[in-house]
N, C-alpha and C positions, 0 to 999 in steps of 0.2 A: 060213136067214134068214127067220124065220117074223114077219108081222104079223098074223096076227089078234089076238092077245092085244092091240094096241095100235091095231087098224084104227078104233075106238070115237074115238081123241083123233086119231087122222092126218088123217080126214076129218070133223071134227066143225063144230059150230056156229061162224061168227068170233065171236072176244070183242072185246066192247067197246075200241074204241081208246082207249088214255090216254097214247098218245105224241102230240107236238105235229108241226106241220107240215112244220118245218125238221125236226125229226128223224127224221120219213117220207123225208122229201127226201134228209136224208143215209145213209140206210139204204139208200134205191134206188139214190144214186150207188155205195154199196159193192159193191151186187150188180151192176150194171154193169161197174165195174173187174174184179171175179172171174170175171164172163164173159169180157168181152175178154182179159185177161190169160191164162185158159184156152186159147179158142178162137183167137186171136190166133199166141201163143207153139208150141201144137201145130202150127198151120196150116203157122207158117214151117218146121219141119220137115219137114213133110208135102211140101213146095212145093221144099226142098231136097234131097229124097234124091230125089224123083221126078224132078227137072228135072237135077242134074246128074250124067251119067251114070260119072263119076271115082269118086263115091260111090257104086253099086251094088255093095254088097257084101251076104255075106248078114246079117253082125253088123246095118247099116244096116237090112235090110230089116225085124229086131224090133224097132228102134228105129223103122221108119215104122210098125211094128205098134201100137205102143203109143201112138203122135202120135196114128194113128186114133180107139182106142179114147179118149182122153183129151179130144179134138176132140171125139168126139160124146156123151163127158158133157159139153163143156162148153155145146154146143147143145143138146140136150134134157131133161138133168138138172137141172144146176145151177141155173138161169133160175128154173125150177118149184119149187126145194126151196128157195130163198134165199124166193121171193117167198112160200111158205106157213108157212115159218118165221116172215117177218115178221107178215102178216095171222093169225097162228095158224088157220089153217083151211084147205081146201082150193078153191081157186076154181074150176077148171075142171071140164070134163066127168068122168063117169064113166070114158066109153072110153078119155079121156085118163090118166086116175087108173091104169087097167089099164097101159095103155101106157108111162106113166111108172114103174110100181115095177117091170117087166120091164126095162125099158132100163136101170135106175138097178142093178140084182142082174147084170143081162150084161156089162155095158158094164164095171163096176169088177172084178166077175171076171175079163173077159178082160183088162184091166190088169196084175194082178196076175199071171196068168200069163203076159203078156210080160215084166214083171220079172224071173219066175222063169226063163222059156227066155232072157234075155240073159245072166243067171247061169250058165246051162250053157253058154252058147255061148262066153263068154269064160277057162272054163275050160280046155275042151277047145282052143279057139286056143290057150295061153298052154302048156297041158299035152303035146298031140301037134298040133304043129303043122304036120309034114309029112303025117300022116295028115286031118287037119283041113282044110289045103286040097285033097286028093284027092278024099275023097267030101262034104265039104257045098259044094255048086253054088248059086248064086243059085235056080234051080230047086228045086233041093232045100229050102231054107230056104224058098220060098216058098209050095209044097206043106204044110210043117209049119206056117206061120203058120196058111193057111188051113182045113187040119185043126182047128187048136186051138179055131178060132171054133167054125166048124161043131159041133165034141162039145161046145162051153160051149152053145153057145144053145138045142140040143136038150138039154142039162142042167137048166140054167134055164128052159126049157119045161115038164120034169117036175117042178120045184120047185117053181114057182110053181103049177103043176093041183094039188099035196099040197098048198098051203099057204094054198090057199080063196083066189088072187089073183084068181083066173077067176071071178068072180062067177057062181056055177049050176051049177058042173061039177065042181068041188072034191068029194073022199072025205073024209066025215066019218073023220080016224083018231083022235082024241081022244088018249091020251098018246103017242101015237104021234109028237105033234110034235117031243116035245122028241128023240127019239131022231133025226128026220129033220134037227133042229138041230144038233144034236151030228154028224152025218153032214157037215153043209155044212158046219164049222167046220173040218174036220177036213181037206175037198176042196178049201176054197177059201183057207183060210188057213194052218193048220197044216204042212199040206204041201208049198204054194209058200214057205211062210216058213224050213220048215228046206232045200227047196232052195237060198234064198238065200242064208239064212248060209254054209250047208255047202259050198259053193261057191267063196262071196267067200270064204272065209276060207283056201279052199285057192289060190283066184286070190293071196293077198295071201303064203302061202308060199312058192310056186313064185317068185313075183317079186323077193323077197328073197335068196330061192337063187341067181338069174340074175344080180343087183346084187352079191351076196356073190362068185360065180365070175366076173364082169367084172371088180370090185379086185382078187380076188387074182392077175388074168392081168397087170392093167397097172399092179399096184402099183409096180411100178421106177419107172415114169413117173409116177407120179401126184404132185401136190401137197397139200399140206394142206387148201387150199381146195377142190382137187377132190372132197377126201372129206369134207368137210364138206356140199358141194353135193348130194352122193351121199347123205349121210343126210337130208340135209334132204328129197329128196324121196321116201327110203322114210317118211318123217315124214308127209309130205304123201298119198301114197297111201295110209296104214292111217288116216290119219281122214276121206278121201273114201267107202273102204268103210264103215267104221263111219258115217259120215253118211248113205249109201245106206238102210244095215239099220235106223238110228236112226228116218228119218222114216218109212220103208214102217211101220214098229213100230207108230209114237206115231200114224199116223192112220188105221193098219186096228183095234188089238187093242183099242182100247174099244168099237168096235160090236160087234165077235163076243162077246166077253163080255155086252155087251147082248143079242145075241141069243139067246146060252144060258141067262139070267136071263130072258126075255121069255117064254121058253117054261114059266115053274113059278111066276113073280111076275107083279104089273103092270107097266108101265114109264109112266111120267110121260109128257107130251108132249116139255117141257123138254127134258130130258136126252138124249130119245133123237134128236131133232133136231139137238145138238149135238154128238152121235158122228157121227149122220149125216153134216151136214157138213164132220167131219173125213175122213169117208171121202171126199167128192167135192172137199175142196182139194186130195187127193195126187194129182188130174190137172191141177192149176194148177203146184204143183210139180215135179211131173215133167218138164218141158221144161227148167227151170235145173237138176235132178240131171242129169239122162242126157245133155240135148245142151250146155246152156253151157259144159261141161267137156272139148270139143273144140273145138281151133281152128280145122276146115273148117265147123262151123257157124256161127261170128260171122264168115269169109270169105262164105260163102252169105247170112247175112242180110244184109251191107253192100249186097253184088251184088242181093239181092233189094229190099231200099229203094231202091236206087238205079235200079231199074228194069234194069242191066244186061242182065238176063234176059231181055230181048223181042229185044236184039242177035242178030245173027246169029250162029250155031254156040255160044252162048254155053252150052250145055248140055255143050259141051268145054274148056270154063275149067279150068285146073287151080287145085284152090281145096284142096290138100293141104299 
């Protein structure tokens, strides 16, 4: 994920404004909504798996992994990339500027690979599920979470020192970038992305299998409606995956191709701002893929607007 090719137009001069007031005004209100709506929607997650402890599970614990990581692009990224996209330039400090495209490369990588480890995990539940709840322990899953940060952020430590973000410390490697580009595409996308497909797509066999050997055990009993019900919601689960694979797609794969292009062309301001924040809405979406699609989440958030939560023993709610 190389910027210097493009460091020249990220932090450059502001251009002259020629949008009017009201439309400053309604540009701010939007970056406001895509915070809160970020920060907000991760939050009740985060608020939900920690407080009720019915949901401690370890599937949950990737899904509070990914709240986090999602939650703190929407606090320290988002804010910054909406407001320099508007003003086209860069308003704040330097250390900030450092700060900010390290957080902005960790933060959505380790997104991405909590995508990809709830893809394994949901496999392996669905595949060996006797062996599944034997050895992975809450402890266990929670070990791996904290593993994965750990190796991304010393990653993206060493990426960022090749990729001159460190102002003063960077190794001049000269074409060396694009091969280090081609490396990161490869680590942070390519590979989590064929985990995901490869995965869901087996999650989406296995479940067909299981639907297919239920009808044929209670075929005698069944009714026409019953089987129609029954398709209908293998219908419903093979376009929930495919919606899964569809958006992680549409708002990772135009950046990383920008960034394999950045490394042997110019790249526009424009353009690459607009990949960008398509990389940092799939932490606004994120909370209606993974969690509005469970119904101890919209149990949890009722209990949680409603203040429930302060009640007494209320972290024992059954909300399954």
């Amino acid at each position: 994920m190389n910027l210097n090719n493009t460091e020249h137009c990220l932090w450059g001069s502001c251009a002259e404004r020629s949008l009017s007031t009201a439309a400053y005004g309604l540009l701010y209100f939007c970056v406001a909504a895509v915070v809160l709506l970020t920060v907000c929607g991760n939050l009740l997650i985060i608020i939900s798996v920690c407080h009720f402890k019915q949901i401690h599970t370890p599937t949950n614990m990737l899904i509070l992994s990914l709240a986090v990581s999602d939650f703190m692009v929407g606090v320290f990224v988002i804010p910054a990339a909406l407001i320099w996209m508007i003003e086209s330039c860069w308003l704040f400090s330097t250390l900030y500027r450092i700060c900010f495209t390290f957080m902005s490369y960790f933060l959505t990588t380790t997104s991405i690979f909590n995508v990809a480890l709830i893809a394994v995990d949901r496999y392996f539940a669905l595949s060996k599920p006797f062996l599944y709840n034997k050895t992975v322990s809450l402890r266990t899953m929670c070990t791996i979470v904290v593993s994965v940060w750990m190796l991304l952020f010393l990653y993206n430590i060493v990426l960022q020192y090749y990729n001159g973000s460190f102002d003063g410390l960077a190794l001049c490697l000269g074409n060396n970038f694009f091969i280090w580009s081609l490396v990161d595409l490869v680590l942070t996308f390519v590979f989590p992305l064929s985990v995901i497909i490869i995965f869901y797509v087996q999650v989406f066999f296995i479940a067909r299998k299981h639907a297919t050997a239920i009808r044929e055990l209670t075929n005698h009993t069944r009714t026409r409606k019953n089987m129609s019900d029954s398709m209908k919601s293998e219908r419903k689960a093979a376009k929930v995956l495919g919606f899964l694979v569809s958006v992680f797609l549409a708002c990772l794969l135009p950046y990383f191709v920008y960034t394999v292009l950045g490394s042997v062309i110019d790249i526009q301001e424009k353009p690459l701002q607009k990949v960008l924040l398509l990389v940092y809405l799939n932490s606004a979406i994120n909370p209606v893929i993974y969690a509005l699609f469970y119904p101890w989440f919209r149990r949890s958030v009722k209990l949680i607007l409603t203040l429930h939560i302060f009640c007494t023993d209320s972290s024992l709610i059954n909300i399954l």
